[in-house]
C-alpha positions as CSV (number, residue, x, y, z in Angstrom):
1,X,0.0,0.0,0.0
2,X,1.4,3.3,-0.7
3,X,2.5,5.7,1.7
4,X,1.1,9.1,1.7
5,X,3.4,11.9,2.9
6,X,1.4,15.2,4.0
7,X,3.5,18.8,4.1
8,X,4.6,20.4,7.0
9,X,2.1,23.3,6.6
10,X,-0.9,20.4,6.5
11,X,0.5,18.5,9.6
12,X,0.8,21.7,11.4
13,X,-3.3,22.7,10.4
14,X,-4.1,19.1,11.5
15,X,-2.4,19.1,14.7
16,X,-4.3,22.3,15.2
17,X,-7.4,20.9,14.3
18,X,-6.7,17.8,16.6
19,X,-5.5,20.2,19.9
20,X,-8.9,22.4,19.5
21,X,-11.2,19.2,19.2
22,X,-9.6,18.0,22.6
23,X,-9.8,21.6,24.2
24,X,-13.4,21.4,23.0
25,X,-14.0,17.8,24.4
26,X,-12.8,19.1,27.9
27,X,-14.8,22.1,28.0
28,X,-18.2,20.0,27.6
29,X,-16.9,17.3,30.1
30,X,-16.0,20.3,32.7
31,X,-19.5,21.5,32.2
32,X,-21.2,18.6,32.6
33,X,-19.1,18.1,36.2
34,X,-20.2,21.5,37.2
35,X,-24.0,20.5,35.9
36,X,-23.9,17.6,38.1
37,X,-22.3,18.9,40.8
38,X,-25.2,22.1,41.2
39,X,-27.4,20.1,40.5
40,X,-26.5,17.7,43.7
41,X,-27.7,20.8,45.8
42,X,-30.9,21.7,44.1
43,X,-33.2,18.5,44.5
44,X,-32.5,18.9,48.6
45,X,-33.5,22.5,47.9
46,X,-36.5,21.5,46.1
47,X,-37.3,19.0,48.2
48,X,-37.3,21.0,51.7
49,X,-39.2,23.4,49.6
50,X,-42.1,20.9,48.9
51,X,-42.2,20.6,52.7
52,X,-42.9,23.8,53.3
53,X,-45.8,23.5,50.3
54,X,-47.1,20.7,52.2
55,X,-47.3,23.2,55.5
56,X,-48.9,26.2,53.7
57,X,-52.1,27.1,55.2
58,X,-55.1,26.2,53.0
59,X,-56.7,29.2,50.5
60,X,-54.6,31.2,52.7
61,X,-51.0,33.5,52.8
62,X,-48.6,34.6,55.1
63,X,-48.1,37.3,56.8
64,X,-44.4,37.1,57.9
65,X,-43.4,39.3,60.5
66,X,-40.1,40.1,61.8
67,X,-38.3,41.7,65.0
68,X,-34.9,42.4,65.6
69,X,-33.8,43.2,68.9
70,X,-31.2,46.1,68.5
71,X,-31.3,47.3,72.0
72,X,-28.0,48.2,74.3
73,X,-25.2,45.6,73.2
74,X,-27.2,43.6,70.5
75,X,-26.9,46.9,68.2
76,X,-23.1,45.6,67.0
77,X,-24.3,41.6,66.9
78,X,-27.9,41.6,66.0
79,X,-26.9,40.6,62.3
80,X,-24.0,37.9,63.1
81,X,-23.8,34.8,61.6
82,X,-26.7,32.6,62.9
83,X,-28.1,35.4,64.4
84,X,-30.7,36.6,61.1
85,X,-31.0,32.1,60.4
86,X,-34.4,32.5,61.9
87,X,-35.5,35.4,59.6
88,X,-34.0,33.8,56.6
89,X,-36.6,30.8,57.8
90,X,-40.0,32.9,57.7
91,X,-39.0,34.8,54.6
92,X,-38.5,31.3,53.1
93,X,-41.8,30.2,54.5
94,X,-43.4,33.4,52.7
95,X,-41.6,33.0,49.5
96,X,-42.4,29.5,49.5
97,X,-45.9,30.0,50.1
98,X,-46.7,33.5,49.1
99,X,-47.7,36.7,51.1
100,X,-46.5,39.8,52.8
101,X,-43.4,39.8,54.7
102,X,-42.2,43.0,57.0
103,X,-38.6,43.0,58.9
104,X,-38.4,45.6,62.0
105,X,-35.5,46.8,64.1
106,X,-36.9,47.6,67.8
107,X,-35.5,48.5,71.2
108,X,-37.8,50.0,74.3
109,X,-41.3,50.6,72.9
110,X,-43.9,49.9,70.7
111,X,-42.4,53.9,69.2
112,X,-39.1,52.5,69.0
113,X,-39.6,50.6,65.9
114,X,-38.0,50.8,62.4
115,X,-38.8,48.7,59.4
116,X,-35.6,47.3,57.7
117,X,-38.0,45.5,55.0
118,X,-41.6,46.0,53.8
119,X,-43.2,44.0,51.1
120,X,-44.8,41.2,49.1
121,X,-43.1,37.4,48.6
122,X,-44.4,35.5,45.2
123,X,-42.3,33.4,43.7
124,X,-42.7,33.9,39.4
125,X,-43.0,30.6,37.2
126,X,-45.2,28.0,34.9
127,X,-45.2,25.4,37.3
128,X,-44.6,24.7,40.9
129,X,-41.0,22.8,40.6
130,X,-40.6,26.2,38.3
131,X,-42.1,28.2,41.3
132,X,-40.0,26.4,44.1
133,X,-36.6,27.0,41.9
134,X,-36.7,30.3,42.3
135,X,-36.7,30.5,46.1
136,X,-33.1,30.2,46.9
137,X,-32.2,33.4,44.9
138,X,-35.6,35.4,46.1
139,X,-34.9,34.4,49.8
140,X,-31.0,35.6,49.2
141,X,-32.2,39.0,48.1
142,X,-34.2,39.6,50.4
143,X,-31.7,38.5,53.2
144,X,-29.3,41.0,51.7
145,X,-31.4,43.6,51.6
146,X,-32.3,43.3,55.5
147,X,-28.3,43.0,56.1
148,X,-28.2,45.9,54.0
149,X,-30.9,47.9,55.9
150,X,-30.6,46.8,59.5
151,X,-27.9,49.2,60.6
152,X,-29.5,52.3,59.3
153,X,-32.8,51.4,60.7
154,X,-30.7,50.6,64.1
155,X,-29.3,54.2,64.2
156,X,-32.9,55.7,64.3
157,X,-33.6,54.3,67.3
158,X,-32.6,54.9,71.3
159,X,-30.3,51.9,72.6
160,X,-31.3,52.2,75.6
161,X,-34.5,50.2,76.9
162,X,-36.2,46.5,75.7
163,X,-39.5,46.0,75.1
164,X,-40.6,42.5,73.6
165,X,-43.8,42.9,74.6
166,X,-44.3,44.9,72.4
167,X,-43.5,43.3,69.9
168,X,-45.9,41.0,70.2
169,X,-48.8,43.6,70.7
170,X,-47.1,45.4,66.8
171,X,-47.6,41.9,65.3
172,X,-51.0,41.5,66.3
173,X,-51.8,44.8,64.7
174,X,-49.9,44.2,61.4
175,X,-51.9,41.5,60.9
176,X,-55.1,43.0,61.3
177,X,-54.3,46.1,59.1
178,X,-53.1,43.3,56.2
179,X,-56.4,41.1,56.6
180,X,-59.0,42.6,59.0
181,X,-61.5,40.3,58.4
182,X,-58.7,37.2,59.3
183,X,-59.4,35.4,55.8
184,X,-56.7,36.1,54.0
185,X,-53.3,35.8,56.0
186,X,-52.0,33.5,58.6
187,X,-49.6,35.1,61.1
188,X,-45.9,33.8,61.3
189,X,-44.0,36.0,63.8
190,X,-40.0,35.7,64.4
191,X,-38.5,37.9,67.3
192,X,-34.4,37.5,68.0
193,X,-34.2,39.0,71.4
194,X,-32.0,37.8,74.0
195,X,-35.2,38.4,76.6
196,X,-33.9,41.0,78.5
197,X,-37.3,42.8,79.0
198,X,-36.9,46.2,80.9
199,X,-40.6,48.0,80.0
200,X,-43.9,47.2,81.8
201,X,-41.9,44.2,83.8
202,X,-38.1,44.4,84.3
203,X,-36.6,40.9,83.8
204,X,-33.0,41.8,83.7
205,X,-32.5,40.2,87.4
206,X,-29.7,37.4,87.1
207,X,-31.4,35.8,89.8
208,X,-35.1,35.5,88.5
209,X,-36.0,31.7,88.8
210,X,-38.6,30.4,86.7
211,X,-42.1,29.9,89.0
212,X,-41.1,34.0,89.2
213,X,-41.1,34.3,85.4
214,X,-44.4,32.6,85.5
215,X,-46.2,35.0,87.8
216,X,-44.9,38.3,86.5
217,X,-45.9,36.8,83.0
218,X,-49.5,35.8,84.5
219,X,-49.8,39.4,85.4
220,X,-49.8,41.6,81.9
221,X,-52.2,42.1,79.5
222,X,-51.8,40.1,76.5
223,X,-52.4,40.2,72.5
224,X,-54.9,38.2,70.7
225,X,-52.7,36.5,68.5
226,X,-55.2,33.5,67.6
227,X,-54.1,30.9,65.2
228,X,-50.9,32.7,65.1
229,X,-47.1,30.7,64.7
230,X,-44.8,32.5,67.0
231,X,-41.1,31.9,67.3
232,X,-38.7,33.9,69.6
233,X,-35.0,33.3,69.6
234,X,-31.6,34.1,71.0
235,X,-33.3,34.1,74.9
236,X,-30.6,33.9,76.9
237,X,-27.7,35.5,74.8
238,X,-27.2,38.3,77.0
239,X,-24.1,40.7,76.6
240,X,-21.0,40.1,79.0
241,X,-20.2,35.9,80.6
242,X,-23.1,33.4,79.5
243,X,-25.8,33.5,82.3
244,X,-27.2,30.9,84.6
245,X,-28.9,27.8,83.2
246,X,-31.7,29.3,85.6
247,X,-31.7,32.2,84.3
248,X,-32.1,30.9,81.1
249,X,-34.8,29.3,82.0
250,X,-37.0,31.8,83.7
251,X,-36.5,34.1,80.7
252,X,-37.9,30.8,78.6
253,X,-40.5,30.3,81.1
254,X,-41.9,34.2,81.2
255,X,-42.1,34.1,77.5
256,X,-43.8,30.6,77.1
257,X,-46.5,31.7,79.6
258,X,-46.6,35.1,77.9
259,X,-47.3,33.4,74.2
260,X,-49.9,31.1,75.6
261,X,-51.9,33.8,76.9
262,X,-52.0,35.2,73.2
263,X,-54.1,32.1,72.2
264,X,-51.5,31.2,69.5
265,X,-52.0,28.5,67.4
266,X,-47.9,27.6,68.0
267,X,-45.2,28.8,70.8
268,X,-41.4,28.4,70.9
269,X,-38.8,30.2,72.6
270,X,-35.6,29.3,72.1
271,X,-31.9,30.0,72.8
272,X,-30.4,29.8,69.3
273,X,-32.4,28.8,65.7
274,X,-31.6,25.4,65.6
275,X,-34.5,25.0,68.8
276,X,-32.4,24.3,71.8
């Protein structure tokens, strides 16, 4: 069989040829690894998102509502990591579900209140998987725009003074000026606070024992916050060395008693967002 002999020139356009096929060949396999590799993260997106479908409330919305405790010493750690996790949750929950979502900075009244984030949560798209995709990157701006907000909202306010309470009384109220006839919205209320209530009843004491929490909790007037979920956090992060488990636990106990008053449909107060 007879040899063929190519020129130089044509060896040198087909070695070309050959080294931009294999560049080419790499590329698509790099992008199908970085295909498969996001996509390891979205099904367990899209699948805690489906649980949160499956805990909307029937033919109804949220109303998500929001308060961060930026009184005293929580002014310089009120948005550290971990800190905001319990926000992120409810303006997932809204997203997810659809409604109305408000984020507040407070401190020692009802007065001392500024809204870091005002507005409505609906998630665009064809379909629900198409719906539920979306989420991660709606619930991301949204967090960046309460990071964003949160100091200049803090400013406004005195630092002196905590009133949780009040907080509570505020959400009752949002509510009712979003749905006043109560057929529209379900409340979902997050407060980060670390409990250290010093309006109305002072609960700063180191030494307050639980049955004491009780009592002084039995004592106020409370909100009607009926069929309401309400989640406050970070009770018990006080500034300065970590307090007394009994401490701890009175704070905890006031605030459990408080909630139940309200007639809510769900209590918990916790120390940090994972529930503990």
């Amino acid at each position: 069989m007879e040899s063929i002999t190519l020129p130089a020139a044509a060896w040198n356009r087909l070695s070309f040829f050959m080294r931009a096929a294999t560049l080419a060949f790499i590329a698509v396999l790099l992008a199908v690894t970085m295909i498969g590799c996001s996509s390891g993260t979205a099904p367990h997106d899209l699948a805690e998102a489906k649980q949160i479908v499956a805990s909307c409330p029937e033919g109804r919305q949220i109303a998500g509502r929001a308060a961060i405790d930026v009184s005293g010493s929580r002014r310089t750690v009120a948005a550290d990591d971990g800190r905001l996790d319990p926000v992120r949750e409810l303006v997932r929950r809204a997203a997810v579900c659809g409604g109305h979502l408000r984020v507040d900075a407070f401190s020692g009244s009802s007065a001392a209140t500024a809204a870091v984030y005002d507005g409505d949560l609906h998630l665009p798209g064809a379909t629900e998987n198409a719906r539920l995709r979306r989420e991660p990157a709606v619930t991301d701006s949204v967090m960046a725009e309460v990071s964003k907000n949160l100091p200049a909202a803090s400013a406004k306010l005195p630092a002196g003074g905590t009133d949780v309470i009040a907080q509570l009384g505020l959400s009752a109220e949002y509510v009712r000026q979003l749905d006043p006839d109560g057929s529209r919205y379900v409340l979902h209320t997050v407060i980060t606070t670390d409990g250290a209530q010093t309006e109305r009843v002072v609960l700063a004491d180191p030494a307050l024992m639980p049955e004491r929490a009780v009592q002084l909790a039995d004592r106020l007037p409370a909100p009607d916050l009926s069929g309401a979920d309400v989640r406050l956090t970070d009770i018990g992060k006080v500034a300065g060395p970590p307090p007394s488990t009994s401490y701890v636990d009175a704070l905890k106990a006031f605030y459990a008693a408080f909630c139940a008053k309200t007639h809510a449909a769900r209590c918990v107060v916790v120390t940090d967002g994972a529930g503990r």
